[in-house]
Structure formats: C-alpha cells, structure tokens
BATORTI-418306 format. One record per residue (C-alpha): y, x, z. Coordinates in steps of 0.25 Angstrom, whole numbers, m for minus. Each point is the difference from the previous one (the first is absolute). Layout:
% BATORTI-418306
Y, X, Z
...
***
This chain:
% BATORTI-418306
m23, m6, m31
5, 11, 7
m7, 12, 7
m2, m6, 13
m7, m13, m4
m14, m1, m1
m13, m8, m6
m11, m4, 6
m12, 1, m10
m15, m10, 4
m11, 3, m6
m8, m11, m5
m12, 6, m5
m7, 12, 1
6, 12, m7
15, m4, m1
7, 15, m6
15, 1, 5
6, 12, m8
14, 7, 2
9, 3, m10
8, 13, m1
16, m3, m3
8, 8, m9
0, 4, m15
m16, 3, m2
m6, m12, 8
m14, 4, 8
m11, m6, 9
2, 7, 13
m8, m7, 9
m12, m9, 1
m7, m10, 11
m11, m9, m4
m1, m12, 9
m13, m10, 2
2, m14, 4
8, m3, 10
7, 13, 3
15, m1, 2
9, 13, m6
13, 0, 4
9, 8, m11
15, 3, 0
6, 7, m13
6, 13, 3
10, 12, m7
m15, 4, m7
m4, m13, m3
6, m9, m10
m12, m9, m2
m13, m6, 7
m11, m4, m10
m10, m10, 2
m15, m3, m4
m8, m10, 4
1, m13, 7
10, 1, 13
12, m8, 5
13, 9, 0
11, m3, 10
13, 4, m3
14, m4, 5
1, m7, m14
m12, m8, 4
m15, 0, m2
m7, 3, m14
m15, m1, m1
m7, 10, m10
m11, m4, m8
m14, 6, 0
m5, 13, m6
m12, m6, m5
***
C-alpha cells in the first residue's frame, strides 16, 4: 500500500476505536477517533503513520478489499 492510498473504516456498533500507529524504531499510538455505528472514517497511512489499529465491529475498505472486524464485546 502506498502513501497515497486510503481506507475507509464503517462502524458497525457504537464505540468502534481507530488508533494510529507511529512508524520508526520505538513504535507508538499517535492518534485516536472513536466512531459509533454508522459513522464512516476515511484514513490514509502517512510518513508518521505506519499502522492503523482497529477495535470493534466496522467494515474496513482498502484497495486490497473489504475486511470486517469483529466486536469489542
């Protein structure tokens, strides 16, 4: 995936937690959005962020396909 491609994250449920990951040698959480059901989150990885974590029950759209999370509870 390079820079310029993004993902599109949809809650399913209330409370969905989408966290950004630092890159380099000490990796860090640099960013957090919590999402409820049906909000959308468009996310792109950038120079500073290597990875995107995900908790709770969304669908994820990426250029690779669509995954769906499983629920927090």
């Amino acid at each position: 995936m390079s820079s310029s491609d993004y993902i599109v994250i949809k809650a399913e449920e209330d409370g969905v937690h989408v966290i950004g990951l630092t890159r380099g040698t000490d990796t860090k959480f640099h960013h957090s959005e919590k999402l409820d059901s049906g909000e959308v989150m468009i996310a792109q990885f950038t120079e500073h962020t290597s990875a995107i974590k995900i908790r709770g029950k969304a669908s994820i759209h990426s250029s690779n396909g669509i995954i769906q999370s499983d629920s927090k509870k």
